[in-house]
N, C-alpha and C positions, 0 to 999 in steps of 0.2 A: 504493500500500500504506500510505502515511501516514496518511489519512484513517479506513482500518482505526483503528491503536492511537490515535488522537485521540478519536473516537468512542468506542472503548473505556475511553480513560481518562475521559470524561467519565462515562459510564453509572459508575463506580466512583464519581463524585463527586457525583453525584445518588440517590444511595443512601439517603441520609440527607433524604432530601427528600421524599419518598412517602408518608409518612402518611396525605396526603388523597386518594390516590388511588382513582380508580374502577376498580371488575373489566372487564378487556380481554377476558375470556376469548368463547369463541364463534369463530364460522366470516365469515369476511372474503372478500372479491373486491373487485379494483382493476384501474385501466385504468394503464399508463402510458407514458411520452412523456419521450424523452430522445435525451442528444448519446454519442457513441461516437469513440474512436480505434483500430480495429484496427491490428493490426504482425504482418507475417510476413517470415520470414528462408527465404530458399533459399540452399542450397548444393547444385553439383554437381562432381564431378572436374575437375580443369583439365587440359586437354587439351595446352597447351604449356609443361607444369610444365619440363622440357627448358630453356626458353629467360625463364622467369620469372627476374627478376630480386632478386625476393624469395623465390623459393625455395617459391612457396606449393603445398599442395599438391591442395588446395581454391580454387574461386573461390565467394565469399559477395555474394549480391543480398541487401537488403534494401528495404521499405517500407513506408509506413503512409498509411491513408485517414481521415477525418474523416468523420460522414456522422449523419443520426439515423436511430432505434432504437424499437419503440413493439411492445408485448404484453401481458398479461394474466395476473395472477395472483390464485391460488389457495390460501387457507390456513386454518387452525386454529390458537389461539392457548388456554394455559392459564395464568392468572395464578395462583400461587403463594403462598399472603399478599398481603398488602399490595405486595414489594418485586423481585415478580421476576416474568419470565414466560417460558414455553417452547411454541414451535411448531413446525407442519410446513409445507413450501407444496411448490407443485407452480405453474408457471408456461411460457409459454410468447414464446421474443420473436423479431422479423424484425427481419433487416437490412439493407442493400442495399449492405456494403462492396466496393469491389472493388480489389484491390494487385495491383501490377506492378513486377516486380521485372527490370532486365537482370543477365545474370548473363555469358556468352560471348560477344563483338562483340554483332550483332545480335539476341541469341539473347534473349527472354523467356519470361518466369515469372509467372503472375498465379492468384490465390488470391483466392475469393469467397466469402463468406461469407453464408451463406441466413438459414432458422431454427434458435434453439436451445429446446432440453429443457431444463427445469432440474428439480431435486429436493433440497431440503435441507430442516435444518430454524435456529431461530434461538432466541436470548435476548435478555433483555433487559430492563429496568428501566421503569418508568410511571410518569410523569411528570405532574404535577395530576391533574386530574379525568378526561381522558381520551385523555393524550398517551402515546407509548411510545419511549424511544430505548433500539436492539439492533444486535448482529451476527448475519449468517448467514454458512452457507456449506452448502456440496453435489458434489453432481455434476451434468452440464453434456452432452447430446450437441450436438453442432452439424452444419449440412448444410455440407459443404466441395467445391466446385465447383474443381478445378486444371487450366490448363491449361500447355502448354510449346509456344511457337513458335521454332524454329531459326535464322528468319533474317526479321524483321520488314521488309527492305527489299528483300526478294524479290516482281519481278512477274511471276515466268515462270509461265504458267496450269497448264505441264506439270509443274511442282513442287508439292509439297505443302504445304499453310501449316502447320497445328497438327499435330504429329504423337503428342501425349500430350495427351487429355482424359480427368479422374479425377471422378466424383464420388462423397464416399464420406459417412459419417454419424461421426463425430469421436467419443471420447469424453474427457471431460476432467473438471475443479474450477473451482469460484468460490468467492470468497470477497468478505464486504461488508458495509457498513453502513450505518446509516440511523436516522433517528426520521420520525415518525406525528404529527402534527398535529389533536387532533381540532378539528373544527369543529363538531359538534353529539355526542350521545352515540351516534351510529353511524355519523359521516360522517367519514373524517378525508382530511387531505391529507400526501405525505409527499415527501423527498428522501432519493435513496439512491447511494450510490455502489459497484459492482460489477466486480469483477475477473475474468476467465476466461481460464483456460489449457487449450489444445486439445491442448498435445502438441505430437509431427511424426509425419512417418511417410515412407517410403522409397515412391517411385515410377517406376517403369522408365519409361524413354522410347526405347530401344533397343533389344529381346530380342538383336538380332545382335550389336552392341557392347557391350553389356552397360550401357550408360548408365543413369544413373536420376540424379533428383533430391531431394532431402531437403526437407522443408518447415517448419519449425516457426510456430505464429502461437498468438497470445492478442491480448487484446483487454479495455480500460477505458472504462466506461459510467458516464453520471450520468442518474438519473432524476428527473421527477416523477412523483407519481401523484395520483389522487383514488381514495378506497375505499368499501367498508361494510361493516360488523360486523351480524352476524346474531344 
């Protein structure tokens, strides 16, 4: 999130620098290519809160993957005077996270992260002749693959291994920032830094016991890209 108000305070101190700037405005598409750290947190009831020694009432898995990130966006950009600019984009990115989380003895917890939707829109300040540094931010659906295995040291063939597989479509926020690079007057290159939060959401793993697990994950991204301005 620091990278947020850094970025930001820069774009406030290049304000006064824009003079010579060139119209951004127009319809852009970019490829980009980047590192991610997904983190998701399970909790589910603790079963021998009885004999917990801490009294908890909850047991809390968590974990986090590293992994890269690579999709495609989509925007419209209005330059405003000389000193400001406002867009919309529409993007799309894969991922190939996957966290495992132990949460009871043998019991796991793992949370996959597919593709996301994104939809926001951005500001932002331009910078010489055809640079842009701005923030965005939006809304976010993500494909979330869950599953829950009971007893991971289990070989009896007559037992059952996973007995909760979820996959559902997430909805959530990002929020981010970044500058634009041009490299000629319709080509530019850019780094961006992107935050997204999915939420949690509640999932039965039990209808008889009444069991279920809680999920929460978000997830921090750095991109490059290369674009064009139409």
């Amino acid at each position: 999130m620091k990278a947020i108000f850094l970025v930001g305070a820069a774009v406030l101190g290049f304000t006064g620098t824009t003079a010579q700037a060139q119209d951004v405005s127009g319809f852009r598409v970019e490829g980009r290519l980047g590192w991610e750290r997904a983190d998701a947190e399970a909790v589910i009831a603790n079963p021998d809160d009885d004999e917990d020694e801490q009294g908890d009432e909850f047991l809390i898995g968590s974990d986090d993957d590293n992994g890269a990130a690579y999709g495609v966006e989509l925007g419209y950009d209005a330059q405003l005077g000389e000193s400001f600019v406002v867009g919309a984009y529409a993007g799309v990115d894969l991922s190939d996270s996957n966290i495992c989380s132990e949460l009871v003895e043998d019991d796991l917890a793992c949370a996959e992260l597919g593709r996301t939707f994104s939809l926001g829109v951005r500001a932002g300040v331009p910078i010489g002749k055809n640079s842009l540094i701005y923030a965005k931010g939006g809304y976010s659906n993500g494909k979330l693959d869950l599953s829950y295995d009971p007893d991971i040291t289990d070989n009896d063939d007559d037992e059952p291994g996973e007995i909760g597989t979820f996959s559902e479509k997430r909805d959530g926020y990002h929020l981010g920032a970044g500058a634009e690079f041009g490299l000629t007057s319709s080509i530019y290159a850019k780094l961006e830094y992107v935050y997204t939060d999915f939420g949690g959401g509640s999932y039965v793993l039990d209808a008889e016991d009444e069991a279920s697990v809680d999920v929460q994950s978000d997830r921090h991204q750095v991109f490059v890209g290369l674009g064009m301005r139409f």
